[in-house]
C-alpha positions in Angstrom: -15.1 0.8 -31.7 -14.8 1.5 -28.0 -17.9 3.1 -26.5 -19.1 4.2 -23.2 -20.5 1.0 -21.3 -23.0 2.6 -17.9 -23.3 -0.1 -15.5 -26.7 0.5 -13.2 -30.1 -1.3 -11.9 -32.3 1.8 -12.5 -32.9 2.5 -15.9 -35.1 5.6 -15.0 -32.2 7.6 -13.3 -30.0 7.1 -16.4 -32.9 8.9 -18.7 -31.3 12.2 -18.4 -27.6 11.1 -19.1 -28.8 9.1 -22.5 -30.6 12.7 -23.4 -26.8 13.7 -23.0 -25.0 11.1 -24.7 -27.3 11.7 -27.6 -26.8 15.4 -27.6 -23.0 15.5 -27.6 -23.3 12.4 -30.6 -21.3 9.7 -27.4 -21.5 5.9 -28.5 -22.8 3.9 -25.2 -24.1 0.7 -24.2 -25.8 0.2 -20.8 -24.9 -3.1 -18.6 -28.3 -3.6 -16.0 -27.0 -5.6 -12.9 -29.7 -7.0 -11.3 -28.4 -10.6 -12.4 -25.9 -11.8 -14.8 -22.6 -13.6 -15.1 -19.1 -12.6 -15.0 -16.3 -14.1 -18.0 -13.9 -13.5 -15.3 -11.6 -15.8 -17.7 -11.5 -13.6 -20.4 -10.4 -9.5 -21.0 -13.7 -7.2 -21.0 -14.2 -4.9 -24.3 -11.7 -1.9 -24.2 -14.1 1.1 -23.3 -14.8 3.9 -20.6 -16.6 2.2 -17.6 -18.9 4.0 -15.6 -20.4 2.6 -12.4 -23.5 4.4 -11.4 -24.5 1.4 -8.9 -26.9 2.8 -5.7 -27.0 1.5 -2.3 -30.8 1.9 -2.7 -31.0 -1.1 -5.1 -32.2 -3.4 -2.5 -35.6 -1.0 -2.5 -36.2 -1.8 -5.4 -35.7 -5.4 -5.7 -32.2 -6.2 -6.3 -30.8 -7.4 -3.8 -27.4 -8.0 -5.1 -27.1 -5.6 -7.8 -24.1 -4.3 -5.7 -22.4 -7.6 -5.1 -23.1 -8.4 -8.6 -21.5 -4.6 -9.6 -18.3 -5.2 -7.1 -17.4 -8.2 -9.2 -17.6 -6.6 -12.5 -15.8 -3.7 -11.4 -13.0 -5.9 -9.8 -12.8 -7.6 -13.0 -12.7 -4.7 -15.4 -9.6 -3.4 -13.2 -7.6 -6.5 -13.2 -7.6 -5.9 -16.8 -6.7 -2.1 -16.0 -9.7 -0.9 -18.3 -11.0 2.4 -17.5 -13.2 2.9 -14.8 -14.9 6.2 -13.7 -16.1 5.1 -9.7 -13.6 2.2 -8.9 -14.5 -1.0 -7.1 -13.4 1.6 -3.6 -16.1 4.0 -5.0 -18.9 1.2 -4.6 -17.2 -0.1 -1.0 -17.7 3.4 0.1 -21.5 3.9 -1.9 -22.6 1.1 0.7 -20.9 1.8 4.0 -21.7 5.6 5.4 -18.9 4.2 8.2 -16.3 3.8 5.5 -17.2 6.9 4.4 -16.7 8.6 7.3 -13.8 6.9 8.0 -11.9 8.1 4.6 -13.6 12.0 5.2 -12.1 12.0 8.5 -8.3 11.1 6.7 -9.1 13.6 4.4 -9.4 16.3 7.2 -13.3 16.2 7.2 -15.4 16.9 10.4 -18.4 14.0 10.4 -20.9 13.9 12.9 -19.6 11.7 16.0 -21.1 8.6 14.8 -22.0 4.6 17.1 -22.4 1.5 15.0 -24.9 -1.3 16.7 -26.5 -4.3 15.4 -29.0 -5.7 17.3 -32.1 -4.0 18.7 -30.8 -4.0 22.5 -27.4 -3.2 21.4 -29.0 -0.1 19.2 -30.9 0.9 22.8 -27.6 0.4 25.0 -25.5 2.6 22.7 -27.7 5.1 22.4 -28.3 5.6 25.9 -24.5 5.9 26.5 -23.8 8.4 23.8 -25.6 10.9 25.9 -28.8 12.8 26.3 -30.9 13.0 22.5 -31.8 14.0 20.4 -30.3 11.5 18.3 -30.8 10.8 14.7 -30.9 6.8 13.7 -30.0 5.7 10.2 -28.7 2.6 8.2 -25.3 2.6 7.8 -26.2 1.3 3.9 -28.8 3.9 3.1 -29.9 5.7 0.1 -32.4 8.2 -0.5 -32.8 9.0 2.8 -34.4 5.9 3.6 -34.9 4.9 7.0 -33.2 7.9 8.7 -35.1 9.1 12.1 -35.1 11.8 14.4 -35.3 11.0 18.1 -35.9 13.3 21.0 -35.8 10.2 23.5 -35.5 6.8 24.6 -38.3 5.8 24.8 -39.6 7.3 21.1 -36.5 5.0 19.8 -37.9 1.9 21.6 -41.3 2.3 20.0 -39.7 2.9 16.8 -37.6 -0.6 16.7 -40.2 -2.5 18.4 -42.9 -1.5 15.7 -43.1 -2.1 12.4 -41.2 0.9 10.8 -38.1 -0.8 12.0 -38.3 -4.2 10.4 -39.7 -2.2 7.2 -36.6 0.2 6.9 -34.2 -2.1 8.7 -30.6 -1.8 7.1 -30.3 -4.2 4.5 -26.4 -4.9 5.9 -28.2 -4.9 9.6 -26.0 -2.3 11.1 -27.4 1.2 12.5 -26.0 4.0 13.3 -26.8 6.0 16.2 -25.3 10.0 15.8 -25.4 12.9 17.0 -28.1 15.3 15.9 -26.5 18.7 14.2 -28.7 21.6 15.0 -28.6 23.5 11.9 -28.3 27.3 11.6 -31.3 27.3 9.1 -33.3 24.1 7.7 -31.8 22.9 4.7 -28.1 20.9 3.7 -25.8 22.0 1.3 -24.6 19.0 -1.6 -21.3 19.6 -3.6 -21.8 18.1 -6.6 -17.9 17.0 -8.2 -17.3 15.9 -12.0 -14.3 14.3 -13.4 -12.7 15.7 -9.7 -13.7 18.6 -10.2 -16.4 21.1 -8.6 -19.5 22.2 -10.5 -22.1 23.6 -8.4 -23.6 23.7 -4.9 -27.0 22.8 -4.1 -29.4 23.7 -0.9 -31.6 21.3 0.0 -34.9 22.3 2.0 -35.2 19.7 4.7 -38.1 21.0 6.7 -40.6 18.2 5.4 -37.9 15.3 6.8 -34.7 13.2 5.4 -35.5 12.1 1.3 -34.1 14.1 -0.7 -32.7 12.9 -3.6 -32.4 15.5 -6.0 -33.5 13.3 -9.6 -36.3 13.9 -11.4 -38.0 10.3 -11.6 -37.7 10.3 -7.9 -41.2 11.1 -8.2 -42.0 8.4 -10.8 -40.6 5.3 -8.5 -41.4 6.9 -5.0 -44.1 8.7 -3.4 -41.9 10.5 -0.7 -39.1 11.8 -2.6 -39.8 15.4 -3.1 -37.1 15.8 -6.0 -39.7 16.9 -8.1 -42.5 18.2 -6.2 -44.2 21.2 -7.2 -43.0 24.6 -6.8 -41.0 25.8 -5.0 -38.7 23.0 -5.6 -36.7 22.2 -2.3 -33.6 22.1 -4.6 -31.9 25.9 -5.3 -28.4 26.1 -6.7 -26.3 27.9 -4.9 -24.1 29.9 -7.8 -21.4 31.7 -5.9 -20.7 28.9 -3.4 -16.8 29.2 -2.7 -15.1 27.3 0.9 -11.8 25.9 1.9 -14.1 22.4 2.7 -14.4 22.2 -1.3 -10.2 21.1 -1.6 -10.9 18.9 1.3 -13.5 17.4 -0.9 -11.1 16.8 -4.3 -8.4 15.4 -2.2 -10.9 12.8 -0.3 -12.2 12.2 -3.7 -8.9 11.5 -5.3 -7.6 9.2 -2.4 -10.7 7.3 -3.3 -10.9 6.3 -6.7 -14.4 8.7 -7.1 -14.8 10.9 -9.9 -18.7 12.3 -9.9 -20.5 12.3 -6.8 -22.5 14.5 -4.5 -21.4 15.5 -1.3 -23.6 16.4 1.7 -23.1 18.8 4.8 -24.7 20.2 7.4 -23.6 23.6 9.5 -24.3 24.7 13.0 -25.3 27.3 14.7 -21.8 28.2 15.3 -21.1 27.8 11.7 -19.3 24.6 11.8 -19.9 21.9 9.5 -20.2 18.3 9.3 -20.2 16.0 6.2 -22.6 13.1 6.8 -22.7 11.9 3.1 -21.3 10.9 0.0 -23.5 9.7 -2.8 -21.2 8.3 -5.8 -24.6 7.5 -7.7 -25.7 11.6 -8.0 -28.3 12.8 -9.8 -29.5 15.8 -10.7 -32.4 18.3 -10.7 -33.5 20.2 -14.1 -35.9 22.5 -12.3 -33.5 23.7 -10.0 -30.6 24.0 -13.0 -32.9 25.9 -15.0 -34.1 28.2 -12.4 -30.2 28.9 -11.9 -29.6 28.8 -15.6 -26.2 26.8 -15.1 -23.8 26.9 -18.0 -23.8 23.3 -18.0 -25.7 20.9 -16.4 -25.2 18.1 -14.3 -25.8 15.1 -17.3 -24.6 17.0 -19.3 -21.3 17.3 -17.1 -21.1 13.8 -16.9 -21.9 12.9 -20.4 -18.9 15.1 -21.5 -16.8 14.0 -19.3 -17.0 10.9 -20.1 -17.0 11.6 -23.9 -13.5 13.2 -23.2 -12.3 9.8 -21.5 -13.3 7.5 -24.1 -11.6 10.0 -26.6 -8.1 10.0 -24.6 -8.4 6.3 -24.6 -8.8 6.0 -28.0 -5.9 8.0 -28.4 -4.3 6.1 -26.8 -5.3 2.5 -27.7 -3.7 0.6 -31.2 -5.9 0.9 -34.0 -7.2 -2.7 -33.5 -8.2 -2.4 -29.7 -9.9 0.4 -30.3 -12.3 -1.0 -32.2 
């Protein structure tokens, strides 16, 4: 029978979605991708595919998870099998320029944005974007990881000439160099999307710095995330959260082959806003839902979801292939 197949390289961020799958009574398999081979030569199981591969996989020892994942997903789509996050949704999981680039053809403001590689060229562009502050980040990042705020020069020197730099250097060796968005008040807003569509807003308190992913076992595998630090949780859904940016969102999403994912802005003091991020590997926080009481949480989205893929496909598929 055709299941549910979750292809990942953190078993600890999937927890919550096999609570899910268990709940709502979904068959699913799990593919890790740390290492492994590819029968490119021969037609993958029929099934729902769904790629939760992170850009922070490198942090915690694979490497080439990603590169690994990219070939499995190009594979599953030669044989058209179903996959929620396509092969594009990775490409744009690793590259915070690609992303910007497909936000921007969407009609999404980004913050102006210099790539560099190369600690002089790093210096040399930031000095001729203009007077700082300036914040400095990998252009493959995740978690937060490696993103610095700089008030001048010199404070950026130090930075890449100690050992911080070589310790959070982008794994793909590009940085970006951007400009620093002065918010109105100190937190970001994250859209979180399922199957396309919108399911809840989230403020994120950012007055303690830059890593904030929302999951639970944040706090199991890293010190620094504050997902699930004690009260009061730097997560708070935002219930009535209703702006034009949200159809921007679906149609960027639609262009690109994503499905679930979490979507990050910032806004002015003037009350403009700037999308900096796009995580296609979101997760969620169960304090924060349950302080909201949402009708339905985020696993819980995705596990039904899903469940309502695989059940289309069965319908869909001959007796035989379904099984």
């Amino acid at each position: 029978m055709s299941r549910i197949t979750v292809l990942h390289e953190n078993s600890a961020w999937v927890e919550p979605l096999r609570a899910a799958f268990a709940e709502l009574g979904l068959p699913y398999d799990e593919w890790f991708l740390n290492e492994g081979t590819i029968a490119f030569d021969r037609a993958p199981p029929e099934g729902v595919y769904y790629n939760r591969m992170s850009a922070s996989s490198h942090t915690r020892g694979h490497r080439y998870a990603p590169e690994l994942t990219h070939g499995v997903l190009n594979w599953l789509e030669a044989y058209e099998r179903r996959v929620v996050n396509t092969s594009r949704a990775l490409y744009l999981e690793l590259s915070k320029l690609a992303q910007y680039a497909a936000l921007e053809r969407a009609g999404v403001r980004t913050p102006r944005t210099v790539a560099a590689v190369g600690r002089d060229h790093v210096l040399t562009a930031a000095r001729e974007f203009g007077p700082g502050p300036w914040i400095l980040k990998p252009n493959r990042g995740g978690k937060g990881l490696g993103v610095q705020l700089f008030q001048s020069l010199d404070a950026m020197t130090d930075y890449l000439d100690g050992p911080g730099a070589d310790e959070e250097a982008p794994i793909d060796g590009v940085w970006l160099i951007q400009e620093y968005i002065r918010p109105n008040e100190p937190f970001i807003t994250r859209c979180e999307f399922v199957g396309g569509d919108f399911l809840y807003a989230v403020r994120v308190d950012t007055s303690d710095g830059f890593e904030l992913c929302p999951a639970d076992a944040c706090n199991i595998e890293n010190a620094f995330c504050p997902a699930d630090a004690p009260k009061p949780n730097k997560f708070t859904i935002v219930t009535d959260f209703d702006d034009p940016i949200l159809a921007r969102y679906r149609r960027f999403l639609a262009e690109n082959g994503i499905e679930i994912a979490g979507i990050e802005f910032i806004t002015d003091a003037r009350g403009e806003m700037y999308t900096y991020d796009v995580n296609t590997n979101t997760n969620y926080n169960a304090q924060a839902e349950a302080e909201a009481g949402v009708p339905l949480t985020g696993m819980r989205a995705v596990a039904r979801f899903l469940g309502q893929e695989l059940a289309k496909l069965r319908e869909r598929l001959p007796m035989a292939a379904a099984e």
